[in-house]
N, C-alpha and C positions, 0 to 999 in steps of 0.2 A: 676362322671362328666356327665355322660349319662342321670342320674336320675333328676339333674339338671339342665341341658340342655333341657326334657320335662315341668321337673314342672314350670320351667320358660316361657319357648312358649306357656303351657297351658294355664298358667294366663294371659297370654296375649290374645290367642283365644279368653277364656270368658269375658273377656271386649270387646272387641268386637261382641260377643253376644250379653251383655248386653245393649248396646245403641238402640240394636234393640229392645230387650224385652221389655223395657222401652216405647222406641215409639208405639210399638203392643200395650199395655197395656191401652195407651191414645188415642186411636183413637175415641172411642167414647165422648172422653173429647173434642177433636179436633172438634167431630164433634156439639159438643150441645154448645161449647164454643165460635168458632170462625165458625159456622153455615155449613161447607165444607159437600158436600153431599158423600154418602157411594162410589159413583163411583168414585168421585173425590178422597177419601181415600184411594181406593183401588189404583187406579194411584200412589201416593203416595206411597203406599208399593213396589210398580210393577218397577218404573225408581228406586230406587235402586238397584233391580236384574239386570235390565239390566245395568247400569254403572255398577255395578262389572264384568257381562259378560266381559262386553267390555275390562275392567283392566283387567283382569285375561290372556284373551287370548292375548295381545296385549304383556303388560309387566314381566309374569309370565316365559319365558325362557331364560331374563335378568337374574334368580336366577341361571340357568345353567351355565351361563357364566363368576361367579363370585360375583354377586350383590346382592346376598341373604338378608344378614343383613344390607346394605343401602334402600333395595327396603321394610323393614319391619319398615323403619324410616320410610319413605314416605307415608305408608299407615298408620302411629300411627296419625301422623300429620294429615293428610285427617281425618279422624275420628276425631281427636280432634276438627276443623274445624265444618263437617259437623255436629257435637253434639252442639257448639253454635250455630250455625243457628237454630236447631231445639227446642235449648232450647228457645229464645227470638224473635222465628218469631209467627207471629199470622195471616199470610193468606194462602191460597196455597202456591201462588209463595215460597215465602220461604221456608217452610216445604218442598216443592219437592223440592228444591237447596239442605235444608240440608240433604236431605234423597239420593240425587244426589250423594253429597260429603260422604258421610257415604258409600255409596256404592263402589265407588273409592278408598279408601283408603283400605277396607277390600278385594275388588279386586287385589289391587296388593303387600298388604302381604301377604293373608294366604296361595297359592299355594308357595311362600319362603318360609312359615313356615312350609309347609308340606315336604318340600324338606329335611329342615335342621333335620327335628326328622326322615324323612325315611331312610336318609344316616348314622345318627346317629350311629343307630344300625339296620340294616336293617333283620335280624334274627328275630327279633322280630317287624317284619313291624306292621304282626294283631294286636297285645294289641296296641303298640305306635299311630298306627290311631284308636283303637277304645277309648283312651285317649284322644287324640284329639277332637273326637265326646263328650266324657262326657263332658270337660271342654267347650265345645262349648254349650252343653245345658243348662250345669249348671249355664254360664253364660244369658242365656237366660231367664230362670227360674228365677236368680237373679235380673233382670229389675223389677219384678211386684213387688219385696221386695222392692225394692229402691225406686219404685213410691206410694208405699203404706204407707211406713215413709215420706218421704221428700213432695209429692205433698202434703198434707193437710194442714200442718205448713208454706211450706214457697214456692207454688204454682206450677206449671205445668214447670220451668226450671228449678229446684230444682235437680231432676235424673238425666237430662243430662249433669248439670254441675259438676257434683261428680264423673260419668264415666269418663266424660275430665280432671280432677285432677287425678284419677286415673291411667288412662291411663298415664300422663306425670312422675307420678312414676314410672312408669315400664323403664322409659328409663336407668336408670342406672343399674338395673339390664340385659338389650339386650347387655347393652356394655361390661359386665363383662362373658358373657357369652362366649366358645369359639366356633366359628362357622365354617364347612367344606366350605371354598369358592371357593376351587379348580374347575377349570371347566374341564367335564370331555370327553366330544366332543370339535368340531372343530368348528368355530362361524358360519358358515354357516348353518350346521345341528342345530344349536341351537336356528335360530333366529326364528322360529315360530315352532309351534305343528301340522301343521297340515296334514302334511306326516303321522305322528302318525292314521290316517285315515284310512290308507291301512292296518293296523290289523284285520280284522275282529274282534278278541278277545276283542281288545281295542273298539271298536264301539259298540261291546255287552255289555261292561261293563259302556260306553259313554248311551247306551240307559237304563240302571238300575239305574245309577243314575241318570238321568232325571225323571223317573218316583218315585223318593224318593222327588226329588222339585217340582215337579205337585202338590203331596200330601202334602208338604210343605205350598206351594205359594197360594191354597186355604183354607189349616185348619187357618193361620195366619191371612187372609183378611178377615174371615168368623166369625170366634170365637166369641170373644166380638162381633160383632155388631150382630149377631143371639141370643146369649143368652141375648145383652141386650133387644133385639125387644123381646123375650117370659119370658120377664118380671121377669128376672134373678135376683136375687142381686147380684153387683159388686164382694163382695170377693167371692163368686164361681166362676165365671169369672177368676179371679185371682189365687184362690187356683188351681183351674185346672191345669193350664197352670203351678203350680210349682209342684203340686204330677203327673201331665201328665211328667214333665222330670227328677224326680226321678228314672225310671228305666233305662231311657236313661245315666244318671251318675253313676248307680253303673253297669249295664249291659253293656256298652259301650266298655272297654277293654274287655270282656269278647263274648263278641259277637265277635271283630276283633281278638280273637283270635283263635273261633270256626270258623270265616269264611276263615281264610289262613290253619287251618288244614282238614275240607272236601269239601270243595271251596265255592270261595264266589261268583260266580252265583247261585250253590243251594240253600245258603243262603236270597241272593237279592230275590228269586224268590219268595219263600216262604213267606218273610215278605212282600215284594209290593202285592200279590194275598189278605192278610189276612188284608192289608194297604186298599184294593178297598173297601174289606165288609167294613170294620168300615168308611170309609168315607162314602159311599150310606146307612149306618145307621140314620147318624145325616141327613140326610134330612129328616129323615121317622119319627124319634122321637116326642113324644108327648110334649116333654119339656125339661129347662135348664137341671135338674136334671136327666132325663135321660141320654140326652149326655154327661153330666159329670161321670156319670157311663162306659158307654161304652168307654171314653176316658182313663178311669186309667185301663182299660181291651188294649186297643189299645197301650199305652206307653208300657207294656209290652213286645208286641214284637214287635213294632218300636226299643226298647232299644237293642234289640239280634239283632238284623238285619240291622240296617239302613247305619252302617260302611260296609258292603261289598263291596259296589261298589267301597267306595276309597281303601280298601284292594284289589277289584281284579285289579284296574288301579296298583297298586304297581307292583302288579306280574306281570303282563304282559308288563308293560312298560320296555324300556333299565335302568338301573343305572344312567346315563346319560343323561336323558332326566326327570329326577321325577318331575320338578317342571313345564315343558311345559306341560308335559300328567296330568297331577294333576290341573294345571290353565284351560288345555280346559275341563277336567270334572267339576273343578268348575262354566266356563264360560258357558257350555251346563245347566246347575242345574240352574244356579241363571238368566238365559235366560227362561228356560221352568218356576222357579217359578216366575219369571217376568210377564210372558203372564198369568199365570193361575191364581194369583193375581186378574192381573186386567180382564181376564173374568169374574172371580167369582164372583168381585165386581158387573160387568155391567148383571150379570145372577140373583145374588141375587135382586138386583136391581129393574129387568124387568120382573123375568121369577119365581122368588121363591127359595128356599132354594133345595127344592126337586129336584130341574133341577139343579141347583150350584152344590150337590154334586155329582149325578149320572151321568154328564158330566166328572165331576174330575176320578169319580173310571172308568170308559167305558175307558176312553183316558189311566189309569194306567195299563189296565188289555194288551190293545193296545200294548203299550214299553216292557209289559213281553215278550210280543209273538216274538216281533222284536228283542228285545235283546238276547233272546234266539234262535233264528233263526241266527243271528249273528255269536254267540258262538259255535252252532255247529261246531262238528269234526275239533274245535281251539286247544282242551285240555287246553281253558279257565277254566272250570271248575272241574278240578284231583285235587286230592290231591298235595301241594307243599313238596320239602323237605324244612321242618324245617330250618334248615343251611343255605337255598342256599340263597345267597344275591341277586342274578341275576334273574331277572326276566325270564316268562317260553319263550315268544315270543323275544326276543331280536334282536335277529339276522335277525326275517321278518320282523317287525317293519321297519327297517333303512334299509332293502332292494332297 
């Protein structure tokens, strides 16, 4: 039932990747097709991070209280939504609505979703989120498949309309699935996260993964349109972006579950520091083909690493609170890869590639130091027992 209950939220995850990867994919189609300039794209990538911020913290400890699996219909629908806009709009305005709505709906599922497989079985929190992460990439990864069949035969809403069918299949397998809706606090302690603040531990873990969507928020906005300015051809572009998240799919559980047994601050740490080299790389590189070299070096240990920080919000959050402490990491990530988006955009823009990236890795190297400043002397970062379902701060958390 357990195993079930994953592979089903997984497939669900990655569709909801995939409408992303899809639009990544086309941004330079968006831009030579319907003329939108690189800043304005980047905006475009950027208000969908923040509309999920915004869901995530707002509506995500609704899932506490019992509303898990209705608040994951809400956000299939939003998605479904924001994927026709994006499929059949042709100017800004709409493309940001659709990318608006796209972002809302994956705001206020995936911290439920992340709730329902952490309670699942919570012994094995590390592999279940770093499963999570696979099918999140892998659905990612899947966009540039989908836009590489479908745009050329039958045009540019082709991928998005097949994600949105997709996705409405999925609905009867959510229903059949059986879901913990028990709420495990009191409503008052539940209705927002941000008590969850006075952790120290949890703010350390809050500043780690911020600095995984910084890194995020600029390789996304930057990609395609740098490889196609150095005169790239398109399937490199594309095959990147699917062997860059190959190790992220098969390394994924395996990563989450080397970072709940020697902790996953050491973990975070290590792949954000090794995350700044390879970004201040691709600004220095001489060509596509470089950076495509260095990127399938970089997947490698983004793939081991990238799931720590929702491993270490597991540990250190209450049982009873996984899906508020889980919404505001997501809410801080897809906030910071909102802003760093649309810098990159307005940097690549105005200032060059080389300034785009070595802003991005200075500001990562930055949230190391704080996040680990944070963490200290929290025993955020000890080894956990295996077993213990119960997070390690519990009890000062809700202090």
């Amino acid at each position: 039932m357990q195993r079930r209950l994953i592979l089903t939220f997984g497939v669900l995850t990655g569709l909801f990747a995939a409408g992303y990867g899809v639009m990544f994919t086309l941004l330079d189609d968006f831009r030579d097709t319907y003329g939108i300039s690189d800043g304005a794209l980047g905006a475009v990538v950027a208000i969908g991070f923040f509309a999920s911020f915004g869901a995530q913290v707002l509506f995500a400890p609704l899932a506490d209280r019992g509303h898990a699996r209705r608040l994951v219909y809400i956000g299939m629908a939003c998605n479904v939504a924001g994927l026709l806009a994006m499929a059949f709009g042709t100017d800004l305005a709409v493309l940001a609505l659709g990318r608006l709505v796209m972002g809302i709906g994956a705001g206020v599922a995936q911290p439920s979703i992340r709730r329902i497989v952490i309670l699942a079985d919570p012994a094995h929190l590390g592999g279940n989120i770093g499963r999570l992460l696979a099918s999140d990439v892998a659905g990612f990864a899947f966009g540039p498949a989908i836009s590489a069949v479908l745009v050329g035969p039958f045009g540019l809403a082709a991928p998005f309309l097949f994600i949105a069918a997709a996705t409405i299949v999925c609905v009867p397998l959510i229903v059949n699935v059986r879901v913990d809706e028990s709420s495990r606090g009191d409503g008052e302690q539940a209705r927002f996260a941000f008590d969850l603040l006075r952790s120290r531990a949890y703010v350390g873990a809050l500043c780690l993964g911020a600095g995984v969507f910084l890194m995020v928020g600029t390789f996304d906005a930057l990609w395609v349109l740098v490889l196609d300015d150095l005169r790239t051809a398109d399937w490199v572009a594309n095959l990147g972006i699917t062997l860059f998240a190959l190790p992220l799919v098969l390394l994924g559980p395996r990563g989450g579950r080397l970072s709940q047994r020697i902790g996953p601050f050491r973990v975070a740490t290590v792949g954000l520091l090794l995350g700044a080299g390879f970004m201040f790389s691709y600004g220095q590189l001489p060509s596509g083909i470089a950076m495509f070299a260095v990127a399938m070096v970089h997947s490698v240990s983004d793939g081991t690493t990238v799931s720590a920080s929702g491993v270490a919000v597991g540990m250190v959050a209450p049982a009873d609170r996984q899906a508020g402490a889980q919404g505001l990491l997501g809410g801080a990530q897809t906030l910071v890869g909102g802003l760093s988006a649309l810098l990159a955009g307005q940097l690549y823009q105005h200032q060059g590639r080389a300034t785009a990236y070595a802003v991005c890795a200075a500001a990562m190297v930055a949230l190391v130091v704080i996040g680990l400043w944070c963490a200290k002397g929290t025993g955020g970062g000890r080894r956990p027992s295996p077993a213990a379902p119960e997070p390690v701060v519990a009890r000062s958390v809700t202090a």
